[in-house]
Phi, psi and omega in degrees: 000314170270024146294290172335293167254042155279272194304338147298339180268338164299345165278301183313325173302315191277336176320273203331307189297310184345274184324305216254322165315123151280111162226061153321161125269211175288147166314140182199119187273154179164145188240170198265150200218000132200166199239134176256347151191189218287320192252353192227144178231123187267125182246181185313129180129328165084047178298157154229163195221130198271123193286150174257157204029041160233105178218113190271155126002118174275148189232311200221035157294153189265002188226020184212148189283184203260130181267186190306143144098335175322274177325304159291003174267313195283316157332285165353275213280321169329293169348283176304359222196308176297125205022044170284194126273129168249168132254109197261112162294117189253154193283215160275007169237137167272000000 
């Protein structure tokens, strides 16, 4: 019987750490200091970096001409973005 409820409040401990731990990575401010085309941006550092669930229009592929809408998008994300402060958040690969 205390075996039992040993190993439940030890399950319940590790839920609980899950849940309440961020093992995230860190936070991280920066700014952005050009946008090279609706889905990709270069930050300080002259990092560059590809938005996750964005995918625009090509504007500055080296093999494929500029498609319908690719200028209004690289507008778009300029607008939104360019010499902004970001917070950049990573998938599982950073």
């Amino acid at each position: 019987m205390r075996e039992v409820i040993v190993k439940k409040v030890i399950v319940f401990l590790v839920i609980f750490i899950l849940g309440v731990v961020d093992f995230s990575f860190p936070e991280e401010l920066r700014t952005v200091i050009r946008v090279v085309d609706g889905d990709t941006v270069i930050v300080d550092g002259k990092e560059k970096v590809r938005l996750i669930g964005v995918d625009t229009p090509e504007t500055v592929h080296p093999s494929k001409s500029v498609e319908y809408f690719g200028k209004e998008a690289t507008a778009f994300t300029k607008k939104m973005c360019e010499g902004k402060k970001v917070r950049l958040e990573y998938d599982w690969q950073r």
